[in-house]
C-alpha positions in Angstrom: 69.0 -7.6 30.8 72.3 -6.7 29.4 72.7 -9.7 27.2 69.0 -9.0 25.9 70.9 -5.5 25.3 73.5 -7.0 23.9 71.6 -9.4 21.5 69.3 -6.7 20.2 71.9 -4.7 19.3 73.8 -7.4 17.5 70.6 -8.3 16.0 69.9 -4.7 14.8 73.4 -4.5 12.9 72.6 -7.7 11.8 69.5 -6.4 9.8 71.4 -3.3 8.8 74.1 -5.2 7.2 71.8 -7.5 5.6 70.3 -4.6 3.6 73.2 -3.4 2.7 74.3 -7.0 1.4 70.8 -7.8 -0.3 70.9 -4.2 -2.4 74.5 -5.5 -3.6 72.8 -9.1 -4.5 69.9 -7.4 -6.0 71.2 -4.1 -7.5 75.2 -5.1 -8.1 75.2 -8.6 -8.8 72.3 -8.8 -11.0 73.4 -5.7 -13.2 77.2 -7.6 -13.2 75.9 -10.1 -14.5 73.5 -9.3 -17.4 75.9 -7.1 -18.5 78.6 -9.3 -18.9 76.6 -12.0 -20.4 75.7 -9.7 -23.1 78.8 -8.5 -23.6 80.3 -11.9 -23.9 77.1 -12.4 -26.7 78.5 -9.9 -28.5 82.5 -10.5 -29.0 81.4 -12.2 -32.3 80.5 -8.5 -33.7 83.6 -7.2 -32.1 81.5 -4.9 -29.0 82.3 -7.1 -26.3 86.0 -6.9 -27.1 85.8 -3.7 -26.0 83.3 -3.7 -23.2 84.1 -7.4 -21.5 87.7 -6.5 -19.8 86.3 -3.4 -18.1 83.1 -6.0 -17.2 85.4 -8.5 -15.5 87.4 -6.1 -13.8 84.5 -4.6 -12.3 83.2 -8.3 -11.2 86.5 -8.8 -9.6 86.4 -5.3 -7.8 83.0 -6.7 -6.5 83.9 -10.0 -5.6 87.0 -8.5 -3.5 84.7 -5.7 -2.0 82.7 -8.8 -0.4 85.2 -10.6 0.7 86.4 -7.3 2.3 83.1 -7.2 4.3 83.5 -10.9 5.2 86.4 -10.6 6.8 85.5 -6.7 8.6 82.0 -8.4 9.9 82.6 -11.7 10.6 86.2 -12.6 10.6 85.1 -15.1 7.6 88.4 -15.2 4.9 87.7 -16.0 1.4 91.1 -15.8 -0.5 91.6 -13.9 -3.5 91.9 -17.6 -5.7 92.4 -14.9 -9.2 95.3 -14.4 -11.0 95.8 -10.8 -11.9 94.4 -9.2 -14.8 97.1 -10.0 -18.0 98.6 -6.9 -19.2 96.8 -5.7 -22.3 99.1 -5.5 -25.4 98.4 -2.6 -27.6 96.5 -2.7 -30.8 93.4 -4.2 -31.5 95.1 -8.2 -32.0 96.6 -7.5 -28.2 92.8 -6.2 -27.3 91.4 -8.8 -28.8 93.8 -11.3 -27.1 93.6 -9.9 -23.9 89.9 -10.3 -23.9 90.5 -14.0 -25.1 92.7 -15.0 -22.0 90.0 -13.5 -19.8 86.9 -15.1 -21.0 88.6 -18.6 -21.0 89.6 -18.1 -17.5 88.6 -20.3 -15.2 88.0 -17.4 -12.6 86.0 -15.6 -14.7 83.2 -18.6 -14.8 83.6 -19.3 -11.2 82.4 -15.8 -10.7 79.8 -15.5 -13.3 78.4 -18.6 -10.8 78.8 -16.6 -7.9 76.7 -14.2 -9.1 74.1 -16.1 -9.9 74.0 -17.7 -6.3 74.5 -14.0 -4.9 71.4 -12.8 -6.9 69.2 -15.4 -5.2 70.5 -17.5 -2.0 73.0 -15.0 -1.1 70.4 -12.2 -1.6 67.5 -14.4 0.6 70.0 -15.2 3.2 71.1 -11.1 3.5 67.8 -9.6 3.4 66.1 -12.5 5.8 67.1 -10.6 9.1 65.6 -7.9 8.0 62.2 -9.5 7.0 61.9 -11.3 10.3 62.1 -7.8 12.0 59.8 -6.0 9.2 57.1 -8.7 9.7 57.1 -9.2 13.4 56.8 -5.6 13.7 54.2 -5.5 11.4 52.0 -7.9 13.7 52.7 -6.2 16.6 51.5 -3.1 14.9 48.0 -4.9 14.5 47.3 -5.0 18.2 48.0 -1.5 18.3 44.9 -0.3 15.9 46.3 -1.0 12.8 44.4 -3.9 11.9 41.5 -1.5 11.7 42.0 0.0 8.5 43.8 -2.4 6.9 40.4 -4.8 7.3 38.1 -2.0 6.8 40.4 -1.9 2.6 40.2 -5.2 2.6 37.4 -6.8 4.3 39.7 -8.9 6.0 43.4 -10.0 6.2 45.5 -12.6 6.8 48.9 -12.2 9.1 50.6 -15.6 8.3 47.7 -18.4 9.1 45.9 -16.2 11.1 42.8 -14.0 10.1 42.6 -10.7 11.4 39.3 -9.6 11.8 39.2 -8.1 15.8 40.5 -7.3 18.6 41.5 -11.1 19.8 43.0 -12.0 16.4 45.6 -8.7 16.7 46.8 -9.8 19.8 46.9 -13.5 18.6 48.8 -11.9 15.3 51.4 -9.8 17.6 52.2 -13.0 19.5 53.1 -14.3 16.2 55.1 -10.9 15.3 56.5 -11.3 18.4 58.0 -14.8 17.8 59.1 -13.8 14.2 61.4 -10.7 15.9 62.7 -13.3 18.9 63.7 -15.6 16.1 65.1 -12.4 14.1 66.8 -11.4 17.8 68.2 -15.1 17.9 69.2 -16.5 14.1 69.8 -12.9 12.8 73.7 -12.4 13.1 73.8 -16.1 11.7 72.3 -15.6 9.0 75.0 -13.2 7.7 77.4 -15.8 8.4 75.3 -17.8 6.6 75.6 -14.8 3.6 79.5 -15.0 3.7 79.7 -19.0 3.8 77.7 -19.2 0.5 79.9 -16.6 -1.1 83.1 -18.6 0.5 81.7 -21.4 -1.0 81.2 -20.0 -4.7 84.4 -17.9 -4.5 87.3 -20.1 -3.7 88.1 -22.6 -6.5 88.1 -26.7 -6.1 91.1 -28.2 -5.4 92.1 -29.1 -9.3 91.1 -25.6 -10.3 93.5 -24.5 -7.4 96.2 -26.4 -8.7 95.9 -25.9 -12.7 95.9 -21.9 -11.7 98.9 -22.6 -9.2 101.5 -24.8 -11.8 100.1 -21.7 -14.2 101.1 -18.9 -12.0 104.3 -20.6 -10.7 105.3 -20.8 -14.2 105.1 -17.1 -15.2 106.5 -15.9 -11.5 109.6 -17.9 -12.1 110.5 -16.3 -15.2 109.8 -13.5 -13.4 112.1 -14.2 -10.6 114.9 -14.7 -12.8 114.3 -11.1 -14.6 114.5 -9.8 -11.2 116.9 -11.4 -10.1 119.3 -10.5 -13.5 117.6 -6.6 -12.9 118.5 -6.6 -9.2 122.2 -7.9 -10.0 122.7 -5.4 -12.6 121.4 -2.6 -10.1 124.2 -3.9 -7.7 127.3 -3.6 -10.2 125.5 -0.4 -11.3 125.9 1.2 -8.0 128.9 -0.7 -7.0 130.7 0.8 -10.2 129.3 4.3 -9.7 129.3 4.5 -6.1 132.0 2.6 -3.9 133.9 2.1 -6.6 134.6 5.4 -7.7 134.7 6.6 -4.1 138.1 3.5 -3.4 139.5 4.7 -6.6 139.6 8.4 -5.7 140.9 7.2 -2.1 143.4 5.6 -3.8 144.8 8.2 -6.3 144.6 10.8 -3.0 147.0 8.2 -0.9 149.3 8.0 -3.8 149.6 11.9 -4.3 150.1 11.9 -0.3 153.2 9.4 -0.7 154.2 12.1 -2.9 153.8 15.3 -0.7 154.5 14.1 2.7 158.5 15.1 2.4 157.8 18.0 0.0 154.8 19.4 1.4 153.5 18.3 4.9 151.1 20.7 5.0 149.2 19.8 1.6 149.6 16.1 2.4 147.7 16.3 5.5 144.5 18.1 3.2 144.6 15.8 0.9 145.0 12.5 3.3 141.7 14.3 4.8 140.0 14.2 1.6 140.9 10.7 1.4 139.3 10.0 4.8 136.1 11.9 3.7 136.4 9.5 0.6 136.5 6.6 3.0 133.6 7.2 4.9 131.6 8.3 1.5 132.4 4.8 0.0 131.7 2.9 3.5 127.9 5.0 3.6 127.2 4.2 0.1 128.4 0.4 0.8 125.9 0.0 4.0 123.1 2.0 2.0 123.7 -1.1 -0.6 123.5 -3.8 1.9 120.5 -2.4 3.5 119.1 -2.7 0.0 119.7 -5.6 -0.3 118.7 -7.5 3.1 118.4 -5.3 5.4 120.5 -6.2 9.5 117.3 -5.2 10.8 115.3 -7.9 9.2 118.1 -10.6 9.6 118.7 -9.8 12.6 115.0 -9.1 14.2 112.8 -10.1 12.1 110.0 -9.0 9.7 107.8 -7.6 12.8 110.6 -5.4 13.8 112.0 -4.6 10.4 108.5 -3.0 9.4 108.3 -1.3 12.7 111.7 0.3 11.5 110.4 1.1 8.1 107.4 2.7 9.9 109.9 5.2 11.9 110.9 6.6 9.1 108.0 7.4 7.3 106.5 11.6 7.8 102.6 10.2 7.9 101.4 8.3 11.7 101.9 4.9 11.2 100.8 2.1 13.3 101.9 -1.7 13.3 100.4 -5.1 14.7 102.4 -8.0 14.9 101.5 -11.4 15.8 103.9 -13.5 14.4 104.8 -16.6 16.9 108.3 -17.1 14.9 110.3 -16.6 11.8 109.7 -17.5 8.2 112.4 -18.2 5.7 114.6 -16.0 5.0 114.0 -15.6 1.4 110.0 -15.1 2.4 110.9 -12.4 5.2 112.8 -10.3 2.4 109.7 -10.2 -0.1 107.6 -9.6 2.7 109.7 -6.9 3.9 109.8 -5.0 0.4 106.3 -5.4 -0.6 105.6 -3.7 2.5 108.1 -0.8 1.6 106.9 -0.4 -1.9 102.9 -0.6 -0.5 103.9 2.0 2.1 105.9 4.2 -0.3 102.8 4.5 -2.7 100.6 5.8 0.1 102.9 8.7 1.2 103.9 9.9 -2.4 100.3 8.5 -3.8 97.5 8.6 -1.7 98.2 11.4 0.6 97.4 9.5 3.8 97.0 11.4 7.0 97.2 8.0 8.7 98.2 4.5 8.1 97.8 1.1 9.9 100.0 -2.2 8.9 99.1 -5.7 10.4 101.5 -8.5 10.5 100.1 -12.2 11.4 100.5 -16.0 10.3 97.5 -18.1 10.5 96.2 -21.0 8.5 99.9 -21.6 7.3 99.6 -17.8 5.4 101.8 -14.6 6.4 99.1 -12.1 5.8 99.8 -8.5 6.0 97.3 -5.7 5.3 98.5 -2.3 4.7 95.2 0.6 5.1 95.8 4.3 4.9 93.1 7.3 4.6 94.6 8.9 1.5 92.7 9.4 -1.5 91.8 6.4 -2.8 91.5 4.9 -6.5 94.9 2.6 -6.6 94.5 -0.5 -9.3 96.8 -3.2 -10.0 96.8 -2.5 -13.6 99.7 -2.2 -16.0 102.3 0.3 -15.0 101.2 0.4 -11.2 103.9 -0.3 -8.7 101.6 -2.9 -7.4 101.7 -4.9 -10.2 105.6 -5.2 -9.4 104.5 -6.7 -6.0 101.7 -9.0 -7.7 105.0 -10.2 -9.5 107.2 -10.2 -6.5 104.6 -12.1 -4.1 104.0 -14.4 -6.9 107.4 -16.0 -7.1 106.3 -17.3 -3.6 102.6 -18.2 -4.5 101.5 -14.9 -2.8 99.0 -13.0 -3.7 98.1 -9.3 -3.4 94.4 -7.9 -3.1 93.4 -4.0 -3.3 90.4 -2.5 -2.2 90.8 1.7 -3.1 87.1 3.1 -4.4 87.6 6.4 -5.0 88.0 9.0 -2.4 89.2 5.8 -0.2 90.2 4.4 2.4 92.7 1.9 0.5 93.7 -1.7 2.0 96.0 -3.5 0.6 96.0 -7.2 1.9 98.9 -9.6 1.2 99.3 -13.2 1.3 102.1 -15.9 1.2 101.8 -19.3 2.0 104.9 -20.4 4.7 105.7 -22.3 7.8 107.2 -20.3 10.8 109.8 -22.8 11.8 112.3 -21.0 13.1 111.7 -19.9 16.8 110.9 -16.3 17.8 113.7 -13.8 17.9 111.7 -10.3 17.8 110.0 -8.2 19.9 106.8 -8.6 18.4 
């Protein structure tokens, strides 16, 4: 009796998510996609320049909204294979151009296809629970009187091969609405699955796609690597120069007036040896704040479970973090990791006004994937001048990528991917 329980209820979510799903194939997919086909029709007369972007931005928010759901109802992945959206330049050549590099994208086609398989299979597939439930119910609902007046409108009627015209034939038609909702009760939550395997199937890219996109994205994340890396050095000798620096150089000057005053004037000699002292432990704070900016101890030391369990600490809004990570990646992977995490969690407390956040750390299918979710205020994008376009950039040098999920009024998840090998063995707590 409970696993009858047990399977009805499943079954019953199963329909209810399947409604959901078939109004987005229906409703969202099939209003995606006219529109953008239109719009595409008319870049000739210069309208679709400035509809299209917007058009394939709101495709991609859709496409990343189902692969959301996949992953919440059925633990099915289906990585984000898109590059982000170029930055626009301004004017109406760098519209134009923009628009250009997203129409001949190979993503953008792949998910024009989607859509059309959405609109149909994936829609059938969604909606099917439900109808199995809708029409067994129905013929149960004949054996209870109400084949009365639906033979008395139509003379007669037929429930699948069986005509309904008394008594005998309702119950004959409710044993067949009976079978329909045990085969709802049994093949229901599978066919969701089913749902999210076509999508999987239309959303990830083939292999050469894969790899034309990859060499692509490699290309443009090294030179951004080496801007960040001359950026990151100049930030050092910036702070080095300003900081330390001037803090050893004041030290200095203080010990040399000391060697001056100790005969003459013990007593001011002694003052200013403790300003030197204060000077000292000034220049050795601002020298460990460096480091720490650099790499972290915590993170060489314990480990990127561990190091984000620190950064969480220190935040003023509840954090909680999950870590299943059954070793160490490279270091160089650890350290992006570590402050893509920091920047992510940084924008929800000044951003998003989150009451609440939850980070989870985990390596599987050869992928360090961490998703960052708070309950702030939604509405965060990865466009131009958003600091997560710095950690599209970041992840990238590592052929990561970064996914966002914010509608409006939120919850936000920000999920994070890089591909890596834990070879080292475990050495934190997590």
């Amino acid at each position: 009796m409970p696993m009858t329980g047990t399977r009805a209820r499943d079954a019953g979510v199963a329909a209810a998510r399947g409604l959901a799903l078939g109004g987005m194939s229906l409703i969202g997919s099939i209003t995606l996609f006219t529109l953008t086909v239109v719009s595409i029709g008319l870049i000739p007369i210069g309208v679709g320049v400035l509809t299209t972007p917007a058009l394939l931005g709101l495709i991609r928010s859709h496409a990343d909204r189902r692969r959301l759901l996949a992953a919440t109802w059925t633990g099915t992945g289906i990585p984000v294979a898109h590059r982000p959206l170029p930055e626009r330049r301004p004017g109406v050549a760098g519209r134009a151009g923009h628009c250009w590099m997203l129409v001949k994208s190979p993503t953008t086609w792949r998910d024009l296809r989607w859509l059309l398989i959405d609109m149909t299979a994936g829609a059938a597939t969604a909606l099917l629970p439900a109808s199995l439930f809708g029409e067994g119910l129905f013929g149960v609902l004949l054996l209870l009187g109400l084949w009365k007046p639906v033979v008395r409108a139509g003379g007669g009627y037929w429930y699948e091969f069986v005509r309904v015209d008394g008594w005998g034939t309702a119950a004959l038609a409710a044993l067949v609405g009976a079978g329909w909702i045990a085969v709802g009760l049994r093949f229901g939550p599978s066919l969701i699955r089913v749902h999210f395997g076509i999508t999987r199937s239309w959303l990830i890219p083939t292999r050469e796609a894969e790899l034309g996109e990859r060499i692509d994205r490699l290309t443009e994340t090294r030179h951004d690597a080496v801007d960040s890396s001359a950026a990151e050095l100049r930030r050092i000798e910036r702070d080095l120069h300003d900081g330390a620096q001037a803090r050893l150089v004041a030290m200095g000057m203080n010990l040399s007036t000391v060697e001056a005053l100790i005969e003459k004037d013990p007593a001011q000699a002694r003052l200013v040896l403790s300003m030197a002292r204060a000077s000292s432990a000034e220049a050795l704070s601002e020298l460990r704040d460096l480091v720490r900016g650099i790499h972290p101890p915590v993170l060489a030391e314990r480990g990127l479970g561990d190091a984000v369990r620190a950064l969480a600490l220190r935040l003023p809004v509840t954090t909680e973090v999950e870590v299943d990570l059954p070793g160490r990646a490279e270091a160089p992977v650890e350290s992006a990791a570590y402050f893509a995490v920091s920047e992510v969690l940084t924008n929800a407390v000044k951003h998003a006004a989150a009451d609440r956040i939850q980070v989870d750390v985990y390596h599987v299918e050869g992928m360090l994937r961490i998703s960052v979710t708070d309950d702030g205020r939604g509405g965060a994008s990865t466009g131009a001048g958003s600091g997560l376009s710095g950690i599209q950039r970041r992840l990238g040098t590592f052929d990561g990528v970064l996914a966002v999920n914010s509608p409006v009024g939120g919850p936000t998840m920000v999920t994070m991917e890089i591909p890596c090998v834990l070879s080292s063995p475990k050495t934190s707590s997590c």
